[in-house]
C-alpha positions as CSV (number, residue, x, y, z in Angstrom):
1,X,0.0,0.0,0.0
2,X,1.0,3.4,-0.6
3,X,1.7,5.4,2.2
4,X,0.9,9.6,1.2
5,X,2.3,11.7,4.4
6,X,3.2,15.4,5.2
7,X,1.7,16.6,2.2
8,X,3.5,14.6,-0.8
9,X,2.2,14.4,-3.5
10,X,-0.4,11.2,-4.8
11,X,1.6,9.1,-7.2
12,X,-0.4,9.1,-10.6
13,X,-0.7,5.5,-10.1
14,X,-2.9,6.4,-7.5
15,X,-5.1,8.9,-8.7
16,X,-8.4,8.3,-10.2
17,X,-9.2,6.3,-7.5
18,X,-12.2,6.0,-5.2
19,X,-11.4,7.9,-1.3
20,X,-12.9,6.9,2.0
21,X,-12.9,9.7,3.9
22,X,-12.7,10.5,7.6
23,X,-10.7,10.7,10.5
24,X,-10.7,6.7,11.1
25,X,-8.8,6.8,14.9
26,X,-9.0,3.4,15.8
27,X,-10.8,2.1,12.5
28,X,-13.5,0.8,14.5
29,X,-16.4,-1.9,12.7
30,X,-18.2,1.8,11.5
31,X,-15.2,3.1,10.0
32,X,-14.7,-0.6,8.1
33,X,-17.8,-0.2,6.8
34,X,-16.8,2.7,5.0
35,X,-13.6,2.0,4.4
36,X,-15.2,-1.2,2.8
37,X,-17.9,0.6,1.0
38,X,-15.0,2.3,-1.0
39,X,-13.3,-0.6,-1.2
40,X,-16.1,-2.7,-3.6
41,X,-17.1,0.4,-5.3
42,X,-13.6,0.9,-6.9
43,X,-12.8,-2.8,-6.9
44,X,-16.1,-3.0,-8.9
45,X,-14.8,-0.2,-11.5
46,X,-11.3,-0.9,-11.5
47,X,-9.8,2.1,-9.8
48,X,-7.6,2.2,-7.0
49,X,-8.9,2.5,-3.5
50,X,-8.2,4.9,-1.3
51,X,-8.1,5.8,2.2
52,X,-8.1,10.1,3.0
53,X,-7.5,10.7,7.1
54,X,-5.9,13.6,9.3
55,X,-3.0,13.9,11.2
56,X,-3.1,15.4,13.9
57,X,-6.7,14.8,14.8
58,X,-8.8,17.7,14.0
59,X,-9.4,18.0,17.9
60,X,-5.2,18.3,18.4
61,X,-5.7,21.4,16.6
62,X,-8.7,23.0,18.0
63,X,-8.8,21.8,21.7
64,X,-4.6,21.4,22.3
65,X,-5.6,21.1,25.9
66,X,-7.3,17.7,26.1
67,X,-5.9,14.7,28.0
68,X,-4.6,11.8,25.4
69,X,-7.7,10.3,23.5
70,X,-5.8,8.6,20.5
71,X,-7.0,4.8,19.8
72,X,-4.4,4.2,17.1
73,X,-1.2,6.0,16.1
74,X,-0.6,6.8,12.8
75,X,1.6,3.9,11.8
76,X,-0.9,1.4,13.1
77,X,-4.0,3.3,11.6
78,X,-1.7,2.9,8.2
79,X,-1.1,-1.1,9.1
80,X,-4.8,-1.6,9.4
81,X,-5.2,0.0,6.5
82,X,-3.2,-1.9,4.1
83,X,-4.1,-5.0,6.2
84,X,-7.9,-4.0,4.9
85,X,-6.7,-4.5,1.1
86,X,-6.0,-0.7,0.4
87,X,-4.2,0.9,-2.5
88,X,-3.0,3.9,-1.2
89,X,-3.2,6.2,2.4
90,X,-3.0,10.0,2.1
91,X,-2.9,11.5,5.7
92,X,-3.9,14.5,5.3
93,X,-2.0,17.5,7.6
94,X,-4.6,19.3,9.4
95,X,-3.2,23.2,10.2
96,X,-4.5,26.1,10.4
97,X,-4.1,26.5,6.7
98,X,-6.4,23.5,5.9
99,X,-9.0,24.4,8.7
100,X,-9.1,27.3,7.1
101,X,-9.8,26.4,3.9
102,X,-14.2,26.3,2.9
103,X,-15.7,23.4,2.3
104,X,-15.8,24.1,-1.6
105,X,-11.8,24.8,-1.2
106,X,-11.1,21.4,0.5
107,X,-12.8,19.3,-2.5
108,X,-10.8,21.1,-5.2
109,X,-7.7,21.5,-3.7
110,X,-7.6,17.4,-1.8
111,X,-10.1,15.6,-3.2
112,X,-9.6,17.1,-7.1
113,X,-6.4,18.5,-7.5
114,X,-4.5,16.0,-5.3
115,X,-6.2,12.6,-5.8
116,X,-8.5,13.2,-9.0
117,X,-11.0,11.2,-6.7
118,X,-13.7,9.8,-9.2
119,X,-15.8,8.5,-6.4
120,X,-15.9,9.5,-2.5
121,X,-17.4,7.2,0.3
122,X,-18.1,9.4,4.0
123,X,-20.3,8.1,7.2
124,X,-23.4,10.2,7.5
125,X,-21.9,12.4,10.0
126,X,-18.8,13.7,7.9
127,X,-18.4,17.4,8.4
128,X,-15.7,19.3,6.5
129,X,-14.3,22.7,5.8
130,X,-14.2,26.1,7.9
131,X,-16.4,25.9,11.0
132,X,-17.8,22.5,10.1
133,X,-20.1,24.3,7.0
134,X,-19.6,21.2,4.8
135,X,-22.0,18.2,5.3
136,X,-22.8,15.0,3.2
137,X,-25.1,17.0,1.4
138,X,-22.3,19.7,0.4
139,X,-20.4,17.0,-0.8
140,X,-22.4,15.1,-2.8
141,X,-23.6,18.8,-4.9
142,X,-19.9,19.6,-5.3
143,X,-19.2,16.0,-6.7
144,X,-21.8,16.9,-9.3
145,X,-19.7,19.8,-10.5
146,X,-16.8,18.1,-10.0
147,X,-17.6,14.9,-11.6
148,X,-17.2,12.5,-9.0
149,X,-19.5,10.2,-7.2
150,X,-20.8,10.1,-3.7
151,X,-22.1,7.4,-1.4
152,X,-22.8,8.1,2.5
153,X,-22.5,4.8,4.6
154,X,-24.9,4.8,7.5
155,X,-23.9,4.0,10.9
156,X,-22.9,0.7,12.2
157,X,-25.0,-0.4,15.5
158,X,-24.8,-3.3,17.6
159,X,-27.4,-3.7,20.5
160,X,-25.9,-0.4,22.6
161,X,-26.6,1.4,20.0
162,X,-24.3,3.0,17.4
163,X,-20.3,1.9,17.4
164,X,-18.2,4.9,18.0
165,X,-14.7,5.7,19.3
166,X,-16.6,7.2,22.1
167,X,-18.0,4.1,23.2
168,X,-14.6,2.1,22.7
169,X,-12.8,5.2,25.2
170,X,-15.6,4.5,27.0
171,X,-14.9,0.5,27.5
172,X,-11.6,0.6,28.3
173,X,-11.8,3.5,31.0
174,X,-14.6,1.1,32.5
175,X,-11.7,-1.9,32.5
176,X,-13.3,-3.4,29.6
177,X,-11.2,-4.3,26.9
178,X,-13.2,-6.9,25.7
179,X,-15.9,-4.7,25.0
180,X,-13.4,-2.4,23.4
181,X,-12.0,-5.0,21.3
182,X,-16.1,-6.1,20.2
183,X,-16.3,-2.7,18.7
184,X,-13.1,-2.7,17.5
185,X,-13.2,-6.4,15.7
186,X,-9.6,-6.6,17.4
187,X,-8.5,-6.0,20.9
188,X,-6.7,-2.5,21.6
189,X,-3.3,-2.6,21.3
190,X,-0.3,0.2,22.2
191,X,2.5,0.2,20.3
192,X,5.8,1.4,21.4
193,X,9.4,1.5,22.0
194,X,10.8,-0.8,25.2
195,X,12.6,1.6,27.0
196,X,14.9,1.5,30.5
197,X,13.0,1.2,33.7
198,X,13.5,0.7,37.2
199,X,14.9,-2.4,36.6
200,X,12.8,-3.9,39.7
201,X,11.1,-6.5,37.9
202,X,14.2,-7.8,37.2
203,X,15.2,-7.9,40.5
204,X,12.4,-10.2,41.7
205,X,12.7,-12.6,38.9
206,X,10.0,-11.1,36.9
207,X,11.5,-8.2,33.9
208,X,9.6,-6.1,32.2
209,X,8.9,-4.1,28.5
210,X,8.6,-0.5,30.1
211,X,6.8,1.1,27.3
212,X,5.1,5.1,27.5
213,X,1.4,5.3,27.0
214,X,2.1,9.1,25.0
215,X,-0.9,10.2,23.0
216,X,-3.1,6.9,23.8
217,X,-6.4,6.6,25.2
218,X,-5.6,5.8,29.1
219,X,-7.8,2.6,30.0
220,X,-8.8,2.1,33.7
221,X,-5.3,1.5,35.9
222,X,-4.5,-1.8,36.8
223,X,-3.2,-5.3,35.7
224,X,-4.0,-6.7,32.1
225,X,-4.0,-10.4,30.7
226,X,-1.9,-9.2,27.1
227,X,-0.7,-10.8,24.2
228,X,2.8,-8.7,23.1
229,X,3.8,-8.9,19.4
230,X,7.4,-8.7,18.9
231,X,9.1,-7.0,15.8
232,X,9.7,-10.5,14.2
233,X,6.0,-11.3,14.1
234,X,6.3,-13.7,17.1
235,X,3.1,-13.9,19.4
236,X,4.0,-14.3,23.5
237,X,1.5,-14.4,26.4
238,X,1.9,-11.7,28.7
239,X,0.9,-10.0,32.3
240,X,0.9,-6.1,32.4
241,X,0.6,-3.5,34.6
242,X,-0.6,-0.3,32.9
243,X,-0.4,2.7,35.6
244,X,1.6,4.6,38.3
245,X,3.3,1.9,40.2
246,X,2.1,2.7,43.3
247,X,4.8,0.9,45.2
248,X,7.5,2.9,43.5
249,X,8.5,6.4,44.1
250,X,8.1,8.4,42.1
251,X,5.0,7.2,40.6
252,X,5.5,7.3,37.1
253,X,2.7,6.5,34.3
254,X,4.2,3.3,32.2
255,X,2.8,0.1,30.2
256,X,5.1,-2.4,32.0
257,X,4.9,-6.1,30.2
258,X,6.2,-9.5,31.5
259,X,6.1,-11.5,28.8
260,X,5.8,-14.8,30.3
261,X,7.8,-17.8,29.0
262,X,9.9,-16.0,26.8
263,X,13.6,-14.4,27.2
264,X,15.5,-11.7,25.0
265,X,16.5,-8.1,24.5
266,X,13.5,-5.9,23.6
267,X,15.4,-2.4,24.9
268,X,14.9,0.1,22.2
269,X,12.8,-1.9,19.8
270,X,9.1,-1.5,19.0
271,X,6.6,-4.0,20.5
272,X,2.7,-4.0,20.5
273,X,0.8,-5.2,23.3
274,X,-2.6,-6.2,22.9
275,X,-4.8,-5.9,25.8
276,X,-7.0,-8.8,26.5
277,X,-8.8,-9.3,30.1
278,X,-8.5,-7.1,32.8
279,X,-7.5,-8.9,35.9
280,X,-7.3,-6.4,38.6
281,X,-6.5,-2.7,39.8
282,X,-3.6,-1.2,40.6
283,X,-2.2,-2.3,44.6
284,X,0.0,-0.8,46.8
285,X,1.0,-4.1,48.6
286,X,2.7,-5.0,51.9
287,X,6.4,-5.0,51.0
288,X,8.7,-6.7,47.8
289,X,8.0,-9.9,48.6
290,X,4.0,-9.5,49.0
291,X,4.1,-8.2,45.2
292,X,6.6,-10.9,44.1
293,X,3.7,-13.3,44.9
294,X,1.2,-11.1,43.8
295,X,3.0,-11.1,40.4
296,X,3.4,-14.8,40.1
297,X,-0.8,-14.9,41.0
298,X,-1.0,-12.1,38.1
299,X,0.6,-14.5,35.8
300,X,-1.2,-17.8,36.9
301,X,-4.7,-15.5,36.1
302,X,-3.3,-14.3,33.2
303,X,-2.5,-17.7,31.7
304,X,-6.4,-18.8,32.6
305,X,-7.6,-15.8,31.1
306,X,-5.7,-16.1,27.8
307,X,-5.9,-20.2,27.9
């Protein structure tokens, strides 16, 4: 798949094609199904197929003060992407420049100019251009002039009601990843660099891939049954404590993984950890040798959990 960042230009390969378009964090079952309505359409006429999103969010630009909300980065929203059966990404830098630009401006200058989109697939809440003035409506009378066609995909519900990144950020503050991973078809997962840590896991016979939780989505605190995907592919079970540490001063806010049954080097490579059952909160225990047991218990659930 074609990967379109920072502004470069759309290869000419790539133009002509048919462009999902939307802001896709955490490409949830919704934003498959119009990621896959774009899919069959240009399948079905023999154009390439497209995916248009933002980077930064929109809400980076326009709320800089909110905590961390992100469900994917952009190299795994890319991944999923081409794992999907894309052609091409084009992440799409939204400034003040772009924001700025009306609704009528956007389409010529991305969706004409740039990508010579002949067909454009949006969920029926798709707003675009300065102050939110373009709707599905908009976009569908400017494809007329602009000769390319417009389908609206309508929300994807399950019994709760409609599937939204809301409702995912909702499920794992509420220590569900299971209901995260239900909307999300997969579970959550944080990607990352292993980095140096305290180095106390190590010490009581249990090390750990320290990893930063940066722009991500906080779930609830506490102790995770994961699966951790190494950069070779490789698969291992896992037990992690996603939190403050509250035994260790200073508290500091870390994904901490003991990948269980495994050995190796992981410091300054990326890993992903998926989380899949939430076991229990975050403890300040009685001493080194209470949580030395209450790891190995952690572990023993863990493996039940994941069995």
């Amino acid at each position: 798949m074609e990967r379109i960042t920072g502004g470069a230009a759309v290869p000419q390969t790539c133009r002509g094609g048919v462009v999902a378009l939307g802001n896709f964090d955490g490409f949830h079952a919704g934003h498959q199904a119009v990621v896959g309505r774009a899919l069959a359409l240009a399948r079905a006429r023999g154009v390439p197929a497209l995916v248009a999103s933002f980077d930064p969010h929109p809400a980076r630009l326009f709320q800089p003060g909110l905590p961390p909300f992100a469900l994917t980065t952009v190299p795994q929203r890319l991944d999923l992407f081409a794992a999907f059966g894309m052609d091409a990404a084009v992440m799409i830098p939204f400034e003040k420049a772009l924001a700025s630009l009306t609704a009528e401006e956007f389409v010529e200058q991305w969706l004409v100019r740039r990508m010579a989109a002949s067909g454009v697939v949006t969920g029926a809440d798709f707003t675009f251009g300065k102050g939110r003035s373009g709707d599905v409506a908009a976009l569908a009378a400017l494809g007329a002039v602009h000769g390319f066609t417009t389908d609206v995909v309508d929300a994807v519900g399950d019994s709760s009601g409609i599937i939204s990144s809301t409702r995912v950020r909702e499920r794992l503050r509420a220590a569900d990843p299971a209901g995260a991973a239900a909307l999300l078809t997969r579970p959550f997962t944080i990607r990352g660099k292993v980095s140096h840590g305290a180095k106390l896991g190590r010490t009581l016979g249990f090390p750990t891939a320290n990893m930063s939780l940066d722009d991500y989505q906080r779930p609830a605190y506490g102790v995770y049954a994961v699966v951790a995907v190494l950069p070779d592919g490789t698969r291992v079970k896992g037990v992690a404590n996603l939190g403050i540490r509250p035994m260790i001063e200073p508290p500091l806010e870390l994904l901490e993984t003991w990948l269980m049954d495994w050995t190796g080097d992981l410091y300054g490579k990326e890993i992903s950890v998926e989380l899949h059952a939430f076991l229990r909160p975050e403890w300040k225990l009685d001493g080194l040798e209470a949580l030395k047991a209450q790891i190995a218990a952690d572990a023993d659930a863990a493996r039940a959990a994941l069995a």
